[in-house]
ROMARDREN-208003 format. One record per residue: residue number from 1; chain; x, y, z negated of N, C-alpha, C, CB in turn. Coordinates in Angstrom, 1 decimal, padded with zeros to 4 digits. Glycine has a CB too. Layout:
REM ROMARDREN-208003
seq = NUM	mol = A	n.c1 = X	n.c2 = Y	n.c3 = Z	ca.c1 = X	ca.c2 = Y	ca.c3 = Z	c.c1 = X	c.c2 = Y	c.c3 = Z	cb.c1 = X	cb.c2 = Y	cb.c3 = Z .
...
This chain:
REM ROMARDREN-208003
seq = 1	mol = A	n.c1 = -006.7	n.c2 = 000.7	n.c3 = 049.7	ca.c1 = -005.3	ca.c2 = 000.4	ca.c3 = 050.1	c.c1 = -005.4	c.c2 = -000.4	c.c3 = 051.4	cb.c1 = -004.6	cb.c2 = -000.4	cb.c3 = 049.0 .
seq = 2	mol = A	n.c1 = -004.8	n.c2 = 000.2	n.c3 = 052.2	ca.c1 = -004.7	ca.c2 = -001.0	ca.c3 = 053.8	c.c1 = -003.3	c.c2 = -002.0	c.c3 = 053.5	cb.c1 = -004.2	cb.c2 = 000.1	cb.c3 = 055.5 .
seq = 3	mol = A	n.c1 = -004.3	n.c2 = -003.0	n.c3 = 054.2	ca.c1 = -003.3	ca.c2 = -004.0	ca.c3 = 054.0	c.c1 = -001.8	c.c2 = -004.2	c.c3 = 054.3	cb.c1 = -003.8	cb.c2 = -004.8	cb.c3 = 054.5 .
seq = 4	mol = A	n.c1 = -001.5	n.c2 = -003.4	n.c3 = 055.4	ca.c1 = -000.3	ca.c2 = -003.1	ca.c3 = 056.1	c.c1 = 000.6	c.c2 = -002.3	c.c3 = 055.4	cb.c1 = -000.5	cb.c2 = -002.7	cb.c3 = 057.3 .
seq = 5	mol = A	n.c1 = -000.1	n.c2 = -001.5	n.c3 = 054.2	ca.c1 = 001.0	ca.c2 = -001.4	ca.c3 = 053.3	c.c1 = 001.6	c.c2 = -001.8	c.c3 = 052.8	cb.c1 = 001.0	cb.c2 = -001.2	cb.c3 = 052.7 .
seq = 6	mol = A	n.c1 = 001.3	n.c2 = -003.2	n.c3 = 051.9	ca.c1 = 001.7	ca.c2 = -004.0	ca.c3 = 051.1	c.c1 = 002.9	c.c2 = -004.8	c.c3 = 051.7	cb.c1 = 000.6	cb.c2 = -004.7	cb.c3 = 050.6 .
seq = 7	mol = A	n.c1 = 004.0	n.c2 = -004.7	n.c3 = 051.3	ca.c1 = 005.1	ca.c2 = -005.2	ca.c3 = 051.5	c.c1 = 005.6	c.c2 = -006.4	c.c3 = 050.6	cb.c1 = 006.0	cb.c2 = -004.2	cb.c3 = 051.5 .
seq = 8	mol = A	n.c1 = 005.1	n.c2 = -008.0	n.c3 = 051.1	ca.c1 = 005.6	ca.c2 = -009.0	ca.c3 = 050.5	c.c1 = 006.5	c.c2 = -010.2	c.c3 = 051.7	cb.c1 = 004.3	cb.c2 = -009.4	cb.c3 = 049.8 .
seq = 9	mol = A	n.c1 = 007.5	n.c2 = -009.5	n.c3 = 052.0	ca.c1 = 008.1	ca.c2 = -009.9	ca.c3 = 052.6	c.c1 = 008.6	c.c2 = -010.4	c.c3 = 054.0	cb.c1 = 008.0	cb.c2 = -010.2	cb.c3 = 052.2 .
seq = 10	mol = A	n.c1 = 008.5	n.c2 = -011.0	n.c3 = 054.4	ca.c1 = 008.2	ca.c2 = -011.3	ca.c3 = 056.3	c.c1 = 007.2	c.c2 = -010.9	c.c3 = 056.6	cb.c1 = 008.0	cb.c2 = -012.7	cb.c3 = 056.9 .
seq = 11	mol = A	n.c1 = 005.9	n.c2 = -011.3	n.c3 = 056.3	ca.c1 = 004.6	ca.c2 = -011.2	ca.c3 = 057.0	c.c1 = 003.6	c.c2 = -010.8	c.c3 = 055.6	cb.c1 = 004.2	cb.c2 = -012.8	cb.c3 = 057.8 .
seq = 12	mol = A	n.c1 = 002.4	n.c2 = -010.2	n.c3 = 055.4	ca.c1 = 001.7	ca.c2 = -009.7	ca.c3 = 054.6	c.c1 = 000.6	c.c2 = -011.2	c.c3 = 054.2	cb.c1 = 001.0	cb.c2 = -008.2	cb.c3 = 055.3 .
seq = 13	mol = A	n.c1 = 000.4	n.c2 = -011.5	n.c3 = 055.5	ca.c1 = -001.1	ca.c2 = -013.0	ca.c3 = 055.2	c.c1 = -000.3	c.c2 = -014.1	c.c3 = 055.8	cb.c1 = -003.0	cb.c2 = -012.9	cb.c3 = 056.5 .
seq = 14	mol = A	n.c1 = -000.6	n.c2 = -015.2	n.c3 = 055.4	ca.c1 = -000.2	ca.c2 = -016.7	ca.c3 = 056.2	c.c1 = -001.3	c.c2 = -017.2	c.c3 = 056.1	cb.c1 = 000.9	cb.c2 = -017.9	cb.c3 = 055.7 .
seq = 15	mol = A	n.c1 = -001.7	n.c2 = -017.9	n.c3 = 057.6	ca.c1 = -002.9	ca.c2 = -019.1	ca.c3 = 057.4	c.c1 = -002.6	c.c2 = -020.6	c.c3 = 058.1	cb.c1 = -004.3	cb.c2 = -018.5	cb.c3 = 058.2 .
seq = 16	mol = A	n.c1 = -003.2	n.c2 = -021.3	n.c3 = 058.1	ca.c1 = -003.1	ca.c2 = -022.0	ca.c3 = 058.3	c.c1 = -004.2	c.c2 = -023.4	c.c3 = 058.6	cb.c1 = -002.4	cb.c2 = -021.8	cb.c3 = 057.8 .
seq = 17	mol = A	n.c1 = -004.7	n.c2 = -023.6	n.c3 = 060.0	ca.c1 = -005.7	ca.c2 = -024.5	ca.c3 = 060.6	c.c1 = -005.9	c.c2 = -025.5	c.c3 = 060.9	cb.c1 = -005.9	cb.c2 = -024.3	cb.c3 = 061.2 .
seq = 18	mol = A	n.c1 = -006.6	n.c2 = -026.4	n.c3 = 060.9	ca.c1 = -006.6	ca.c2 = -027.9	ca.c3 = 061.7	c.c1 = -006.9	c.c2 = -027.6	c.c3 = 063.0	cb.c1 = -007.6	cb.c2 = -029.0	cb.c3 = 061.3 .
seq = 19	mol = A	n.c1 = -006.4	n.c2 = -027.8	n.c3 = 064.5	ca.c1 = -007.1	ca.c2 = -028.0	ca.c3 = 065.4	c.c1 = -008.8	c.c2 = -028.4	c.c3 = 065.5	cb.c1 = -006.4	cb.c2 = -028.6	cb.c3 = 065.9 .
seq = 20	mol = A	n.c1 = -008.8	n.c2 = -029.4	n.c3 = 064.7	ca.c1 = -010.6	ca.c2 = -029.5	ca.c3 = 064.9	c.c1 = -011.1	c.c2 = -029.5	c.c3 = 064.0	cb.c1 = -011.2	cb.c2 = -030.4	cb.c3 = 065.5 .
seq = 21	mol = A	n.c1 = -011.2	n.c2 = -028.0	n.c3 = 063.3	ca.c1 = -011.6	ca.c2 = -027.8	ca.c3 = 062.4	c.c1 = -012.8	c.c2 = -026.6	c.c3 = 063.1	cb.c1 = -010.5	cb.c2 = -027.5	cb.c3 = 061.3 .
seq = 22	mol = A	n.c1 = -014.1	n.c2 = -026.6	n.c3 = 062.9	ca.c1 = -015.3	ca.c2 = -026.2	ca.c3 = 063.9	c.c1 = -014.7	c.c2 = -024.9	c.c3 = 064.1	cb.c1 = -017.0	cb.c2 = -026.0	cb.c3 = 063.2 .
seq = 23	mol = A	n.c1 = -014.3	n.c2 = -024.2	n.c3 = 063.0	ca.c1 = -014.0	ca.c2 = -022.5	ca.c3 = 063.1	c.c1 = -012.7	c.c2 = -022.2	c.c3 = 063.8	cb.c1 = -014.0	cb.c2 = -021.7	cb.c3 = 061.5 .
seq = 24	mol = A	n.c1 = -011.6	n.c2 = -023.4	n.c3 = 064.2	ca.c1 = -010.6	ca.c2 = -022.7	ca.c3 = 064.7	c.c1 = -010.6	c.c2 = -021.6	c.c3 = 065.9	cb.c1 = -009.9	cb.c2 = -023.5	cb.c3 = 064.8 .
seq = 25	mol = A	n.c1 = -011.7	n.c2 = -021.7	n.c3 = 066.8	ca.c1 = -011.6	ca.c2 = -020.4	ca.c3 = 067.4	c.c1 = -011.4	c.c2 = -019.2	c.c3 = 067.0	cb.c1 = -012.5	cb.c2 = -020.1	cb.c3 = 068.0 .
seq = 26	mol = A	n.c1 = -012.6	n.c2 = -019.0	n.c3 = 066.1	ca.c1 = -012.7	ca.c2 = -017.5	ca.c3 = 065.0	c.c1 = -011.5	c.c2 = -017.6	c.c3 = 064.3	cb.c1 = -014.2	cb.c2 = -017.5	cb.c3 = 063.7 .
seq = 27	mol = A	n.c1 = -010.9	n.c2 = -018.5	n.c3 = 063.8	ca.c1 = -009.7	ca.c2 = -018.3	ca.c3 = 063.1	c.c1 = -008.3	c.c2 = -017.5	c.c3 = 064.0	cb.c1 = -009.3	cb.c2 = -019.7	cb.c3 = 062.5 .
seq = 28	mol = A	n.c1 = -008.2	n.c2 = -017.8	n.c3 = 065.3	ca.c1 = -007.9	ca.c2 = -017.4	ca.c3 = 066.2	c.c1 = -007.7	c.c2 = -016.2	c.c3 = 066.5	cb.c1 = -008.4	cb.c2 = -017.7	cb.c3 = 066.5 .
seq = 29	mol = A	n.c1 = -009.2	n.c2 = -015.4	n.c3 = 067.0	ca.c1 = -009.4	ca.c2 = -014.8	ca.c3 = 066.6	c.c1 = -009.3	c.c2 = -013.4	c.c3 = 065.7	cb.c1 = -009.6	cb.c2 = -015.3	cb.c3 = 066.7 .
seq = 30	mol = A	n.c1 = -009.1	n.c2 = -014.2	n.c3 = 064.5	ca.c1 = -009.2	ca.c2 = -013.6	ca.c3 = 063.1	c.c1 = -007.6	c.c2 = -012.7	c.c3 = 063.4	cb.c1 = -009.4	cb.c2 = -014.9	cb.c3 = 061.5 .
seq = 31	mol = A	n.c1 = -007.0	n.c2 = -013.8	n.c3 = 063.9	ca.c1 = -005.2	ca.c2 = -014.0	ca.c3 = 063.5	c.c1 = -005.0	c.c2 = -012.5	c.c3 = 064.6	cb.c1 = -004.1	cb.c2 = -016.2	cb.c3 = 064.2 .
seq = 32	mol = A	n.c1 = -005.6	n.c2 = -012.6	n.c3 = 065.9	ca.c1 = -005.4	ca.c2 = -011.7	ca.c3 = 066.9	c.c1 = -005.9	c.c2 = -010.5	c.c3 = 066.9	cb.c1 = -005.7	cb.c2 = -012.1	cb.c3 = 067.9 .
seq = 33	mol = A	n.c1 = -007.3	n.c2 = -010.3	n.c3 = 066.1	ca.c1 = -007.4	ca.c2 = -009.0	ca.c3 = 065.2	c.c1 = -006.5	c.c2 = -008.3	c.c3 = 064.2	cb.c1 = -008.3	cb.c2 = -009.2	cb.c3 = 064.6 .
seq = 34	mol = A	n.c1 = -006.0	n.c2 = -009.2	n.c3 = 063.4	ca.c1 = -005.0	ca.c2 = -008.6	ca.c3 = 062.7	c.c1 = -004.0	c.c2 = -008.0	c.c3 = 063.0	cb.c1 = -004.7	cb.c2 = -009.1	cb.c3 = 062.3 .
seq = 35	mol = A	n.c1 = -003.6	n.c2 = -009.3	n.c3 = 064.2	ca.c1 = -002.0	ca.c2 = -008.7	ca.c3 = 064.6	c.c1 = -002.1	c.c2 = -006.9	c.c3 = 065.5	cb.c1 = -001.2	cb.c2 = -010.3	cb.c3 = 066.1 .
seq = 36	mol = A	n.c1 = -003.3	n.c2 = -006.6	n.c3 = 066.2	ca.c1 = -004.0	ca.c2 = -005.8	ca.c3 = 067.0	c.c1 = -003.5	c.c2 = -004.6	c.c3 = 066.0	cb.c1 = -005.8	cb.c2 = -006.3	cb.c3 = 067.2 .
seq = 37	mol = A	n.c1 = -004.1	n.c2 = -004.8	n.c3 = 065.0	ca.c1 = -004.3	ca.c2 = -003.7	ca.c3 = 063.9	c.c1 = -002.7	c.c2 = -003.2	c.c3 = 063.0	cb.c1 = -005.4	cb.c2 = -004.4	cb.c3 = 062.7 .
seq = 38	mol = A	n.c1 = -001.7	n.c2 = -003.9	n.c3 = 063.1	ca.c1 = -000.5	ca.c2 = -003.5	ca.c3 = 063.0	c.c1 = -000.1	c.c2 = -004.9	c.c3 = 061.8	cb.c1 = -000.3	cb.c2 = -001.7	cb.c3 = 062.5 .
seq = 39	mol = A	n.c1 = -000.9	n.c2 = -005.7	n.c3 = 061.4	ca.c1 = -000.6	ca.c2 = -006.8	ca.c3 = 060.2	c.c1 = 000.6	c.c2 = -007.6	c.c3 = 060.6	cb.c1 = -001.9	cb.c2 = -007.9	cb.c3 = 060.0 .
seq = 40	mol = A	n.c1 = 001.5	n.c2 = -008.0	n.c3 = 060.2	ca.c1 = 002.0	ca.c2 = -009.0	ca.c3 = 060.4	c.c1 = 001.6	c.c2 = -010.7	c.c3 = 059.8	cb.c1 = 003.1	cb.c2 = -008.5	cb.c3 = 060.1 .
seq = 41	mol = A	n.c1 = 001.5	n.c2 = -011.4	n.c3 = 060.3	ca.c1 = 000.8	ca.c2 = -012.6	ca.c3 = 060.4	c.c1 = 001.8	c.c2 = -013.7	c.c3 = 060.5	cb.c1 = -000.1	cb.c2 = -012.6	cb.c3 = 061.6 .
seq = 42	mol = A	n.c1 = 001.5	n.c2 = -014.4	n.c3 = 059.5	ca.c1 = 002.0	ca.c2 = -016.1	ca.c3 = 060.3	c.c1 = 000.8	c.c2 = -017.2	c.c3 = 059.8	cb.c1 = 003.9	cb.c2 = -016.8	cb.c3 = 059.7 .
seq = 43	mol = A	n.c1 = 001.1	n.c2 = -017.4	n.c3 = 061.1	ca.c1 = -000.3	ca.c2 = -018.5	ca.c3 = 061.2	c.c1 = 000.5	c.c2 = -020.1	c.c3 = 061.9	cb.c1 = -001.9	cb.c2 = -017.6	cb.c3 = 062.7 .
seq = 44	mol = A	n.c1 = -000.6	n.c2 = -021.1	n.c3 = 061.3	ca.c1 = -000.1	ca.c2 = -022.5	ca.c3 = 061.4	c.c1 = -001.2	c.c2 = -023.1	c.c3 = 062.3	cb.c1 = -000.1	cb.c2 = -023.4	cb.c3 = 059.9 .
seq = 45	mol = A	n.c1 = -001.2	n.c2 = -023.6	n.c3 = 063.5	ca.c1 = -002.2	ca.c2 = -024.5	ca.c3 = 063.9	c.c1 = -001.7	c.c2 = -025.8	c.c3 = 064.0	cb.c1 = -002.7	cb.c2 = -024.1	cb.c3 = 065.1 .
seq = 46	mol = A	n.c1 = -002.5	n.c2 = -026.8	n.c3 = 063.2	ca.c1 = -001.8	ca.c2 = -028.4	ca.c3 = 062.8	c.c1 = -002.7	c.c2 = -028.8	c.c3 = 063.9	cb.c1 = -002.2	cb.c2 = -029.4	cb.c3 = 060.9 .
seq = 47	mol = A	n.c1 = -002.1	n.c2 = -029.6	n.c3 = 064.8	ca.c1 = -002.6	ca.c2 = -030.1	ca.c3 = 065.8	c.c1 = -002.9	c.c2 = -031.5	c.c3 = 065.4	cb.c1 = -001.8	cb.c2 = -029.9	cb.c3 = 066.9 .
seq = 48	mol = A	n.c1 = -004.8	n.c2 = -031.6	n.c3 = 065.6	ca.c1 = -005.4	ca.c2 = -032.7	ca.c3 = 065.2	c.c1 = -005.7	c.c2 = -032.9	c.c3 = 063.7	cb.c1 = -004.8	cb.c2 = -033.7	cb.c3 = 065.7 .
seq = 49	mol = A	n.c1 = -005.5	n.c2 = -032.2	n.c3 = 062.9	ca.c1 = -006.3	ca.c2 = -031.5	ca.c3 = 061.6	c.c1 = -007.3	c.c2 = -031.2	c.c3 = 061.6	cb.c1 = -006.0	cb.c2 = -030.5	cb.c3 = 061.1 .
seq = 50	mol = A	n.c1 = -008.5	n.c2 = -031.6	n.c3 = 060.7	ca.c1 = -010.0	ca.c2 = -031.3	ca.c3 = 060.3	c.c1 = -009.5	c.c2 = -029.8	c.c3 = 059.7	cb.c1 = -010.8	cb.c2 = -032.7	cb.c3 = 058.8 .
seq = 51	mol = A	n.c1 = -011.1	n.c2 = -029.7	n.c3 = 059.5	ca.c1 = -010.8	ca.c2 = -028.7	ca.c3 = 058.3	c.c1 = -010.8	c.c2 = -029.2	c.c3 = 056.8	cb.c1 = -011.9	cb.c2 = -027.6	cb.c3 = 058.4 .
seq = 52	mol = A	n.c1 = -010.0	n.c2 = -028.5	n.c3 = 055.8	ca.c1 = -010.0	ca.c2 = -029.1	ca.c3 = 054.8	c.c1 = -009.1	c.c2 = -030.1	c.c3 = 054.4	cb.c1 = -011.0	cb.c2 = -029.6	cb.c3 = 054.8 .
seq = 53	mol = A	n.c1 = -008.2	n.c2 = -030.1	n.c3 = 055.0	ca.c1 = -006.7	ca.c2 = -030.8	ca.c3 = 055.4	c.c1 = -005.6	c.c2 = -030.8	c.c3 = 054.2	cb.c1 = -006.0	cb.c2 = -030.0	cb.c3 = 056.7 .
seq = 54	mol = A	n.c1 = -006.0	n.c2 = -029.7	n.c3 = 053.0	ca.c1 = -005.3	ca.c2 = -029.8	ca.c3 = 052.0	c.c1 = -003.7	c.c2 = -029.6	c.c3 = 052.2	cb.c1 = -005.7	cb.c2 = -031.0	cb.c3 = 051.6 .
seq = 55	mol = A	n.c1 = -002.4	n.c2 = -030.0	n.c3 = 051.8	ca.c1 = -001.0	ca.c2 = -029.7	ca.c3 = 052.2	c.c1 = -000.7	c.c2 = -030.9	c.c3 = 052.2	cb.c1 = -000.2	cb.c2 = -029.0	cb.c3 = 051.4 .
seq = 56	mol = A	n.c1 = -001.1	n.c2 = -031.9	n.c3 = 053.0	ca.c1 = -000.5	ca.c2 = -032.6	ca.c3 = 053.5	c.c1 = 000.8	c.c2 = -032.5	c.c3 = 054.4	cb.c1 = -001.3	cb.c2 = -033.0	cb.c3 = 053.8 .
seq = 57	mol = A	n.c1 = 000.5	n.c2 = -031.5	n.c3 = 055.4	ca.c1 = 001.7	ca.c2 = -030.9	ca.c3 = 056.1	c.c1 = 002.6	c.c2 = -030.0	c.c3 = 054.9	cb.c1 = 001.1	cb.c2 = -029.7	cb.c3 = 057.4 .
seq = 58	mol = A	n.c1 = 003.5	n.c2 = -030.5	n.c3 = 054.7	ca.c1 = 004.2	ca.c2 = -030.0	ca.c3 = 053.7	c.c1 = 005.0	c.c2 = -028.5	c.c3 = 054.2	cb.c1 = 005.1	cb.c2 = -031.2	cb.c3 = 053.1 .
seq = 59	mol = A	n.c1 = 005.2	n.c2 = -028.3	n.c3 = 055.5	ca.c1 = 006.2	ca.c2 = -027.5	ca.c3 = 055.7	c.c1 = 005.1	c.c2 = -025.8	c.c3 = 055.6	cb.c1 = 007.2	cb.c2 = -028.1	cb.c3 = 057.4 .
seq = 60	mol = A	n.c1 = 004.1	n.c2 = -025.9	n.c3 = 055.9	ca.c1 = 003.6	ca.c2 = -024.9	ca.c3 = 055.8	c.c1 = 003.0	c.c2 = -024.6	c.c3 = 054.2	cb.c1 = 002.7	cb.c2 = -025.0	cb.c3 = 056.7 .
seq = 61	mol = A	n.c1 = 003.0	n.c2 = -025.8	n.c3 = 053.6	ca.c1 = 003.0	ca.c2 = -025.2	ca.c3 = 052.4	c.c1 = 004.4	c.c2 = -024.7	c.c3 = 051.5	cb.c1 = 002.3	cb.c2 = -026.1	cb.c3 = 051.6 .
seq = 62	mol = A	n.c1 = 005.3	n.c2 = -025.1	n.c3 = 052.3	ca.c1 = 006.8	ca.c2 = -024.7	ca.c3 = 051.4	c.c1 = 007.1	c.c2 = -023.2	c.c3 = 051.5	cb.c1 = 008.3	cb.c2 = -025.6	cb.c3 = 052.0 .
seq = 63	mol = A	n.c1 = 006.4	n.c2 = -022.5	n.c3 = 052.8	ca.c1 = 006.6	ca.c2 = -021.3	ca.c3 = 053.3	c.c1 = 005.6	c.c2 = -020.3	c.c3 = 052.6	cb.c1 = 006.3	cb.c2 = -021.3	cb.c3 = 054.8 .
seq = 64	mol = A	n.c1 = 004.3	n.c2 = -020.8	n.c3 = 052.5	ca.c1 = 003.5	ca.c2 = -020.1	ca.c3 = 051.6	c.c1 = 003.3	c.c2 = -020.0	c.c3 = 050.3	cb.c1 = 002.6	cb.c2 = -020.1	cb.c3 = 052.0 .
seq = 65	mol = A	n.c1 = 004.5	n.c2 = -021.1	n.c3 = 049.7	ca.c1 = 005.1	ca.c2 = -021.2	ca.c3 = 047.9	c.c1 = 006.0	c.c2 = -019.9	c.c3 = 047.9	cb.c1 = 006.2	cb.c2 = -022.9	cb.c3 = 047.4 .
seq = 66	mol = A	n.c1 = 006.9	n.c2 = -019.5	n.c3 = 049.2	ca.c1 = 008.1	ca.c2 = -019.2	ca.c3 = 049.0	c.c1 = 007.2	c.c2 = -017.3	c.c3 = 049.7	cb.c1 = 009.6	cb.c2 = -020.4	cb.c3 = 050.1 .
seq = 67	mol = A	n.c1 = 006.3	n.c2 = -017.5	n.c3 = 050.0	ca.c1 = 005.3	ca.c2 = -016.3	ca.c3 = 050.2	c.c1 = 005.0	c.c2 = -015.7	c.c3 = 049.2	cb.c1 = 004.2	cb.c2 = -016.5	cb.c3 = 050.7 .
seq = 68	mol = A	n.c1 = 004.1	n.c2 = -016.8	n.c3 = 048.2	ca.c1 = 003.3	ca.c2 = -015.8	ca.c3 = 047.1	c.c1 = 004.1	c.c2 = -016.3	c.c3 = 046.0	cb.c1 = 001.6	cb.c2 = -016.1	cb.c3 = 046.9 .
seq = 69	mol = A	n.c1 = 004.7	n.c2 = -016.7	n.c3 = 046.0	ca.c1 = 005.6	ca.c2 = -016.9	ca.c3 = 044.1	c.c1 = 006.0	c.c2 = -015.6	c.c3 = 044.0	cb.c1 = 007.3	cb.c2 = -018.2	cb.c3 = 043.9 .
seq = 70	mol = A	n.c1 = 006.7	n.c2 = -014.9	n.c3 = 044.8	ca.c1 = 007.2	ca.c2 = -013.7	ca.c3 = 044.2	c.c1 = 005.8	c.c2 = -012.7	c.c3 = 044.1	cb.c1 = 008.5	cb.c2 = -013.0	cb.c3 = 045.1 .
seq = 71	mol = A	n.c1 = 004.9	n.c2 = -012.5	n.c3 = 044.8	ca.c1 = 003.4	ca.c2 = -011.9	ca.c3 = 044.7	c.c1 = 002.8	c.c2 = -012.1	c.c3 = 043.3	cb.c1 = 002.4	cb.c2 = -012.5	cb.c3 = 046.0 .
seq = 72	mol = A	n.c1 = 002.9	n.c2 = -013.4	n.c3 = 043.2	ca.c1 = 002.2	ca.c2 = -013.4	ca.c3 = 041.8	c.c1 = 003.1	c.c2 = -013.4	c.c3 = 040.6	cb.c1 = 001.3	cb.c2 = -014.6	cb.c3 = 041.7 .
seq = 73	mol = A	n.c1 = 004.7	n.c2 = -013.1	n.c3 = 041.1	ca.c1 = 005.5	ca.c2 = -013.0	ca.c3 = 039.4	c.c1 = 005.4	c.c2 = -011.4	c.c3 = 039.6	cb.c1 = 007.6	cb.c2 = -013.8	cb.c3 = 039.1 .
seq = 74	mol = A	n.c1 = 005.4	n.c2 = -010.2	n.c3 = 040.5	ca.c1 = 005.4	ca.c2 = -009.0	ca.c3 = 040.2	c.c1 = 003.9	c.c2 = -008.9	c.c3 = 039.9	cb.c1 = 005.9	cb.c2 = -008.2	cb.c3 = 041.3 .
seq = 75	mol = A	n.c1 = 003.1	n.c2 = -009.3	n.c3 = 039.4	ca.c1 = 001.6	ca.c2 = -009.2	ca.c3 = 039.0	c.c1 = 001.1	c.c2 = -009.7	c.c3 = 037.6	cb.c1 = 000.8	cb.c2 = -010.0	cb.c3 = 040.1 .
């Protein structure tokens, strides 16, 4: 199954990064490969975030409650 099938709403993936978190280039990256490939994406860069930042930023986690709650009640 390609991913760009799957229809869960706005966007298929959400991520979300610390600015200095070692990998945010590759995460980058990652996000601009996708979009390349037809994915739709939303991505968070927390400016001045480690990695491992947990939801402290609450607003990106309210978006990716309101993402997968319905993903995992059709499942």
């Amino acid at each position: 199954m390609e991913l760009r099938s799957l229809n869960y709403g706005r966007f298929t993936d959400i991520y979300s990064i610390g600015t200095r978190d070692p990998f945010v280039r590759e995460f980058e990256e990652y996000v601009a490969a996708l979009k390349e490939t037809g994915v739709t994406v939303k991505s968070y860069s927390l400016e001045g975030w480690p990695h491992g930042f947990g939801a402290a930023d609450c607003e990106w986690i309210k978006e990716f409650d309101r993402w997968l709650s319905p993903i995992l009640g059709n499942n």
